[in-house]
C-alpha positions in Angstrom: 1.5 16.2 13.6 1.5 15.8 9.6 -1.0 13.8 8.4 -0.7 12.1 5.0 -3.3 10.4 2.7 -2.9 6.9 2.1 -1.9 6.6 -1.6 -2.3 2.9 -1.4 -5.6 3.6 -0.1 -6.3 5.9 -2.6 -4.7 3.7 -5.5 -7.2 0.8 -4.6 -10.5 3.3 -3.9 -9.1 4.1 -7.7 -9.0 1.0 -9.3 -12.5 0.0 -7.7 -14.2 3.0 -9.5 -12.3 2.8 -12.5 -13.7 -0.6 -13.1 -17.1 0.7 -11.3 -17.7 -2.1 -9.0 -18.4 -2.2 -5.3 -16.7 -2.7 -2.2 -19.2 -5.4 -1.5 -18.1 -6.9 -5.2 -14.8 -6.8 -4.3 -15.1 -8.1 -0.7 -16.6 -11.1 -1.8 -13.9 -11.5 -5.2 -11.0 -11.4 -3.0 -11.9 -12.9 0.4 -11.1 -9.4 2.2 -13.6 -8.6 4.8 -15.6 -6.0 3.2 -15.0 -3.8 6.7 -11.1 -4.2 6.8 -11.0 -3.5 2.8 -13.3 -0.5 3.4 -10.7 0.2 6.0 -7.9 -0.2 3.3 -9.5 2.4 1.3 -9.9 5.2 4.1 -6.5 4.7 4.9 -7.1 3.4 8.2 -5.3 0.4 7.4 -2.9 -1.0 6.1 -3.2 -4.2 3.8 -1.5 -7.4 4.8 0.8 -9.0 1.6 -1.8 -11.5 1.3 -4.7 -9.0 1.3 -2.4 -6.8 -1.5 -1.6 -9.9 -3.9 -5.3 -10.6 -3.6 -6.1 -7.4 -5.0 -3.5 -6.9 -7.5 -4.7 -10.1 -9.0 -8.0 -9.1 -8.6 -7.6 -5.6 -10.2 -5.0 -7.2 -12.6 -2.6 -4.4 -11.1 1.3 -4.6 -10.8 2.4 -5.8 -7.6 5.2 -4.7 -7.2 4.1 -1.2 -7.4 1.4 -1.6 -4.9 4.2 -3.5 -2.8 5.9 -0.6 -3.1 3.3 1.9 -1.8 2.3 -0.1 1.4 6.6 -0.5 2.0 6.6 3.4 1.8 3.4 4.3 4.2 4.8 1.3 7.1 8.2 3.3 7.1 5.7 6.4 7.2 3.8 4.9 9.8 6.5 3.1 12.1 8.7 6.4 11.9 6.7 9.0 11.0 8.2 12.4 8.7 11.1 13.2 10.1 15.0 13.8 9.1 15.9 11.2 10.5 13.6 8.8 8.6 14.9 10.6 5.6 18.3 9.9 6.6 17.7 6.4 7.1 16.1 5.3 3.9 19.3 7.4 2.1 21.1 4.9 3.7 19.2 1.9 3.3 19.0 2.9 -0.4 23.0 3.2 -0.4 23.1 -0.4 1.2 20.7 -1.6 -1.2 22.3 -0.1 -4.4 25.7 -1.7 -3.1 23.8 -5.1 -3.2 21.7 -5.0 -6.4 25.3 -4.1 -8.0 26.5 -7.4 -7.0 
């Protein structure tokens, strides 16, 4: 079994330090229990979209970038590596590039 670090995990463990403040800190800033967000960070969670706007405000971090990340590790999670999951998002990106022309 492959087992990947959480790079949204990893982003927001980041940020924290970067602005050197505490998990507690930040618990209590965003209204994320400081064991789920502690969680976050480990990777042993994911965040909800709530929890990730929350945070992104709070870090005053693009959203859409973290949005991105926690899209990337469900598919990850859900699927798992695979070919086939590879195959799949070729195709979804195919769908979606069909639509954004529009």
């Amino acid at each position: 079994m492959i087992i990947i670090k959480s790079e949204i995990g990893e982003r927001l463990r980041y940020l924290r330090k970067q602005k050197e403040d505490t998990l507690n800190n930040v618990s209590e800033a965003s209204g994320i229990n400081l064991t789920i967000l502690s969680k976050i960070e480990r990777g042993e969670r994911l965040p909800t979209r709530e929890q990730l706007s929350s945070l992104a405000n709070y870090y005053k971090y693009n959203k859409s970038e973290l949005k991105t990340l926690l899209i990337a590790e469900k598919i990850i999670k859900d699927y798992g590596i695979s070919v086939d999951t590879h195959k799949a998002i070729s195709l979804v990106e195919k769908q979606i590039i069909k639509y954004l022309k529009k």
